[in-house]
Structure formats: structure tokens, C-alpha cells
C-alpha positions as CSV (number, residue, x, y, z in Angstrom):
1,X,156.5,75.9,199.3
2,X,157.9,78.3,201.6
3,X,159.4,77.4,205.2
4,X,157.9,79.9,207.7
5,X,160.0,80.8,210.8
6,X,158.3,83.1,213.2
7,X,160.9,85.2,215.2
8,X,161.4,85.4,219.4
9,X,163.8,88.3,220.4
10,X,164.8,87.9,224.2
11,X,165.3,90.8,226.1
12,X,165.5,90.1,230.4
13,X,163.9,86.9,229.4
14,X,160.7,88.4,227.5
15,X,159.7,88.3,223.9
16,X,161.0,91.3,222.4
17,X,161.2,93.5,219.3
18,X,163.1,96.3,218.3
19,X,163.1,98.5,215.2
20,X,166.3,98.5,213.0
21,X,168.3,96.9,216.5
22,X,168.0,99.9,217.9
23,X,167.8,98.9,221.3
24,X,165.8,102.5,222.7
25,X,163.1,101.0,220.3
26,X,161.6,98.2,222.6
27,X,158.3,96.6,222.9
28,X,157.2,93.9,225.1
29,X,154.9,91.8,223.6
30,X,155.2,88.9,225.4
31,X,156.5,88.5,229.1
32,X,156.8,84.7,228.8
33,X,158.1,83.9,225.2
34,X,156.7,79.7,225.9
35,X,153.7,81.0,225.8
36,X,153.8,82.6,222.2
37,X,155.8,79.6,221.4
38,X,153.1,77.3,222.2
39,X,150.5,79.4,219.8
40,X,153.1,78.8,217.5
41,X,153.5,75.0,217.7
42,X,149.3,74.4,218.0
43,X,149.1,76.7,214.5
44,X,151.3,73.9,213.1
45,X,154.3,75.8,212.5
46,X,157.5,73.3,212.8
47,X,160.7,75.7,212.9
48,X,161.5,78.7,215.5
49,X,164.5,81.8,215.7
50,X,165.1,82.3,218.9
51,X,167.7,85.4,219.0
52,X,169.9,86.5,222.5
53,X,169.6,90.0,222.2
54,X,170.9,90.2,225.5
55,X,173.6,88.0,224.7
56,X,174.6,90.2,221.5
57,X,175.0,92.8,223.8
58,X,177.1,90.4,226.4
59,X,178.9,88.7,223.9
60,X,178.1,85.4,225.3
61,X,174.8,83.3,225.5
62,X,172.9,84.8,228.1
63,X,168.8,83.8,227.6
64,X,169.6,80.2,227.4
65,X,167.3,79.1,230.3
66,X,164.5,80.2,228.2
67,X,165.7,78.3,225.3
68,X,165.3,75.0,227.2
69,X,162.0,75.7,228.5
70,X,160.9,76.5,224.7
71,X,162.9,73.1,223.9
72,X,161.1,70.9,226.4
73,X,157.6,72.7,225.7
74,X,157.5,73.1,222.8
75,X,158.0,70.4,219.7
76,X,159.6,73.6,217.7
77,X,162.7,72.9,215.8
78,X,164.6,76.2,216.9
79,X,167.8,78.5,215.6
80,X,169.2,80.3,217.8
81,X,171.8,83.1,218.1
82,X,172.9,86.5,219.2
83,X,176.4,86.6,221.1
84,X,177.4,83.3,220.1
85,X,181.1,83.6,220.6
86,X,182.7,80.5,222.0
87,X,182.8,76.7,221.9
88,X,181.1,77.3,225.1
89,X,178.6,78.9,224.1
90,X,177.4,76.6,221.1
91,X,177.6,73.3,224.2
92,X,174.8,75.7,226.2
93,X,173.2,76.2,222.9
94,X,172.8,72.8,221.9
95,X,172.7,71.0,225.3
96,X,169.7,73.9,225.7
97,X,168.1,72.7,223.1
98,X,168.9,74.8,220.3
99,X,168.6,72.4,216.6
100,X,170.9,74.9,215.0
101,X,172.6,77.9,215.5
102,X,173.1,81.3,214.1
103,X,176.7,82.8,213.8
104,X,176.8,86.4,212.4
105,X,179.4,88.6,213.5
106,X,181.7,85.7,214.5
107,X,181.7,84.8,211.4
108,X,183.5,88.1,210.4
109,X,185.5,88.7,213.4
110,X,187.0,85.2,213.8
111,X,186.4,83.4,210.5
112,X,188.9,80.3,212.6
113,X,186.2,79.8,215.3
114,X,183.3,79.4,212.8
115,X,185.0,77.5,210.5
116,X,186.0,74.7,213.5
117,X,182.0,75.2,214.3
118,X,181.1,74.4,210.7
119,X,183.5,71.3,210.8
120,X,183.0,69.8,214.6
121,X,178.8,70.3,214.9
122,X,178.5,70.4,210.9
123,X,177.4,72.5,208.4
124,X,173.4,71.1,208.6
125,X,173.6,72.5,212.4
126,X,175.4,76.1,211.9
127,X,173.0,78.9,209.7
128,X,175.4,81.7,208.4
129,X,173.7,85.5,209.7
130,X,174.6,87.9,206.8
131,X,173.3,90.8,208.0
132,X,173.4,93.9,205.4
133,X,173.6,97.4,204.6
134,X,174.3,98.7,201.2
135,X,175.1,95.5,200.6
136,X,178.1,95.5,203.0
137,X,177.8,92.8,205.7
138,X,177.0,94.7,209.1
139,X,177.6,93.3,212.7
140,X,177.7,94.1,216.4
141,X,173.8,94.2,216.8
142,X,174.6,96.5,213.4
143,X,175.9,98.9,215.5
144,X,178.9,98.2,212.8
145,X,179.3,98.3,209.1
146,X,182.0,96.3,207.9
147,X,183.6,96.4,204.3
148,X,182.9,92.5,203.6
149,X,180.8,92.4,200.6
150,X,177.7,90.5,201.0
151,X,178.3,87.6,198.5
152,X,181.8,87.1,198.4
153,X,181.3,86.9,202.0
154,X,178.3,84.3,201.6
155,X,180.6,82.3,199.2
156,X,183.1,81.7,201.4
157,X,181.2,80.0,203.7
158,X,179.6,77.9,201.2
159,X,182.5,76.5,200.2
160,X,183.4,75.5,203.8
161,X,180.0,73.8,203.3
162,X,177.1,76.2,204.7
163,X,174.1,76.4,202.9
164,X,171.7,78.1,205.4
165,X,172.0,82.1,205.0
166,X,169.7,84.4,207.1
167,X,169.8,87.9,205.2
168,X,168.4,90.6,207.5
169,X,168.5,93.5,205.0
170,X,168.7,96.3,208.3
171,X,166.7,98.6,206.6
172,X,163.8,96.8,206.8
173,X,164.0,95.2,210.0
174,X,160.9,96.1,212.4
175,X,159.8,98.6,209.4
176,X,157.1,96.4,208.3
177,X,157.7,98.4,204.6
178,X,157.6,94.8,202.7
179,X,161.0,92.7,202.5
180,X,164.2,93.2,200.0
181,X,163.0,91.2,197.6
182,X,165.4,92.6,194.7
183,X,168.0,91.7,196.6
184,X,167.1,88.2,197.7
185,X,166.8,87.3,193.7
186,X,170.0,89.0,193.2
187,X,171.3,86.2,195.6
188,X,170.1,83.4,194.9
189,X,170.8,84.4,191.0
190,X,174.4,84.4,191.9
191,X,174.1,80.9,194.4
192,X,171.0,79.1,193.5
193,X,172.0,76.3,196.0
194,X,171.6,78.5,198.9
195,X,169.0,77.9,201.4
196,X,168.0,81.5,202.0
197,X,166.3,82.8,204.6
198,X,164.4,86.0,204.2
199,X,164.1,88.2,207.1
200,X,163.1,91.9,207.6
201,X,160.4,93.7,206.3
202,X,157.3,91.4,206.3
203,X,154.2,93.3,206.9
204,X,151.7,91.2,205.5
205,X,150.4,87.9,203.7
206,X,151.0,89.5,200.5
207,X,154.7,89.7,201.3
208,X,155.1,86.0,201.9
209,X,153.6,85.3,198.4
210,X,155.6,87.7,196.8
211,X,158.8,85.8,198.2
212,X,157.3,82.4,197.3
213,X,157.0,83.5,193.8
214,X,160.3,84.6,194.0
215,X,161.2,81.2,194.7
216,X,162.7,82.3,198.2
217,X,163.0,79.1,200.0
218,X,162.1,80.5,204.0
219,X,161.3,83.5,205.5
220,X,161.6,84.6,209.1
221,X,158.6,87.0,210.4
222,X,158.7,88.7,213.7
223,X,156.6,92.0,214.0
224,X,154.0,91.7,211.6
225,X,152.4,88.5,213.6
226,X,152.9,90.3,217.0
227,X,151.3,93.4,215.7
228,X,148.6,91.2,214.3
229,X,149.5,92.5,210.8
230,X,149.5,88.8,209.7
231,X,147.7,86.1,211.8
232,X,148.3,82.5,212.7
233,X,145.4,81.4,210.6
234,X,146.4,82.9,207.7
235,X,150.1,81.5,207.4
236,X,148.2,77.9,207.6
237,X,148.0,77.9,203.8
238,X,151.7,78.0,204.2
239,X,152.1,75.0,206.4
């Protein structure tokens, strides 16, 4: 089976998506994420990605008041991330309500701070966000390629005990032209143990199954339900 993680981008505190991060590219679909959230929770999904994009852009948690109302609202278990930077940020995150959290550029600009993440709140409660272009690890909202390869990158982390990966392949991201399915078995060729995470791409049902057959553990979708592309009654098959 295949986990299925339906996506909430906060922007002002409304349910947001952009295309390839490009902030310019905004829709609104929702101007109170709960109620999304609940659709969510009554369809039977159990898991949730909540992502700051305010707070990527801050560098520090910003949208975490509408965290805790998802929390309390909602029986969702929920990631979330974006402008996670400080040991300060992950007490709001968790005392918020957040189950896990995402680290992805901290996790390339101060390896030391993740790694004392990893080891005081545990590797079960910290998802590693390996974002990528050209299979070079991108960060800053992707505003900025780095020169970390993607798996020796992955690899690192694993052996400090992660085994959650989100891999947002960029150039898919709010496309809705099918995920990077290639390079998700490429992965998980390389590190069969890892829990990956698809995310990017996903257009519709038939993507989903193409990643279950792939043996891809979870996927993240975002657009594709809020353009109706795929519907809450179809990922029930799923559930």
C-alpha cells in the first residue's frame, strides 16, 4: 500500500499553492486551511504536510497558529516545515501540534543543528526534505542550487538514523506533468530502507498507481486534489 499525504501550503494563513516555488505564481484555494483539513480527515486520510511558506521566506516558523487549530480539529497526524531554523522553532512546532517535522535547507546549511534535532526529538520525529534539481540538492524555497549530490547527501543522514526522505523533484512541482518516477526507483535502488516520500508532479489517480507499482512507499499530493484533478473518493481505494 501506499501512504497518501495531501499537501497544505500556508501563505498569510490561507491554503496555498505555487508553481515550481515561485512565489508570483499564487493561488488561493482555501482561505481557511481547517476547513480543507477536515475534508481531509472525514475522507479517512490519517497523515497531513503542512508547509510555512511564509516562514521559508522568514526563516523562522511563522503560520504556527494555524498548525494548532489543524492539530486540535483535526485527528490528522501532520509534518510540518518551511523555515525551520532553531531549537525554537521545532518547541512551537511540536508544542503546536506538529507529529514530525520537515528540515530541508537546514539540513545543508547547518548539518550541527539537524543532527542535535535528529538525536534530542529522534529520528522517528524529524523527515529529511531533499529537494532536487539535476539531481543536485536545492534550497532556500529553491531559489538556490547547491552542489550536494542528492544521495550522498540522503546517506548521510541515514546513517545518523533518518529514514523519512521527502524528494520534491522541482521540476515537477505544481506542473501536474506526472511525478519523477525514474528517479524515485533510482533511490530507493541505491537505499531500499528508505521511507520515501514522493512529491511533485501528481496529476492524477493513474500517477499514484504508477508509484505503488514502483513500490514507492508515500506520496504527497497538493494541486491535483485542489484542482479536482484527483478527488477525495477516488484516493479511498488507497486508504
Amino acid at each position: 500500500m501506499i501512504e497518501i499525504i495531501p499537501a497544505i501550503d500556508l501563505i498569510d494563513g490561507k491554503c496555498v499553492r505555487l508553481s515550481q516555488g515561485d512565489y508570483a505564481q499564487k493561488t488561493v484555494y482555501y482561505e481557511d486551511p481547517l476547513d480543507v483539513a477536515k475534508m481531509f480527515a472525514d475522507a479517512g486520510i490519517k497523515r497531513l504536510h503542512v508547509v510555512d511558506l511564509d516562514g521559508a521566506k522568514a526563516q523562522h516558523i511563522v503560520n504556527h497558529k494555524v498548525l494548532e487549530r489543524l492539530a486540535i480539529h483535526t485527528p490528522l497526524v501532520i509534518d510540518f516545515g518551511g523555515g525551520l531554523k532553531s531549537n525554537e522553532d521545532l518547541r512551537i512546532a511540536f508544542e503546536s501540534g506538529a507529529a514530525m517535522v520537515t528540515g530541508g535547507s537546514i539540513a545543508v546549511r547547518d548539518p550541527e543543528v539537524f543532527t542535535a534535532w535528529i538525536e534530542q526529538f529522534g529520528a522517528e520525529k524529524i523527515i529529511l526534505g531533499a529537494d532536487v534539481k539535476d539531481k543536485k540538492i536545492a534550497i532556500g524555497g529553491w531559489l538556490e542550487t547547491t552542489e550536494f549530490d542528492l544521495m550522498p547527501f540522503i546517506q548521510g543522514y541515514m546513517q545518523k538514523g533518518i529514514s523519512k526522505v521527502i524528494c520534491t523533484d522541482i521540476s515537477k512541482d505544481g506542473m501536474l506533468t506526472g511525478p519523477a518516477v525514474k528517479l524515485y526507483d533510482e533511490m530507493l535502488q541505491e537505499e531500499p530502507a528508505m521511507y520515501l516520500i514522493a512529491s511533485g508532479g501528481v496529476s492524477e489517480i493513474a500517477d499514484i498507481e504508477e508509484l505503488l507499482a514502483h513500490n514507492i512507499p508515500a506520496v504527497i499530493i497538493g494541486k491535483a486534489i485542489y484542482e479536482g484533478k484527483i478527488s477525495l473518493k477516488a484516493l479511498e481505494k488507497f486508504l
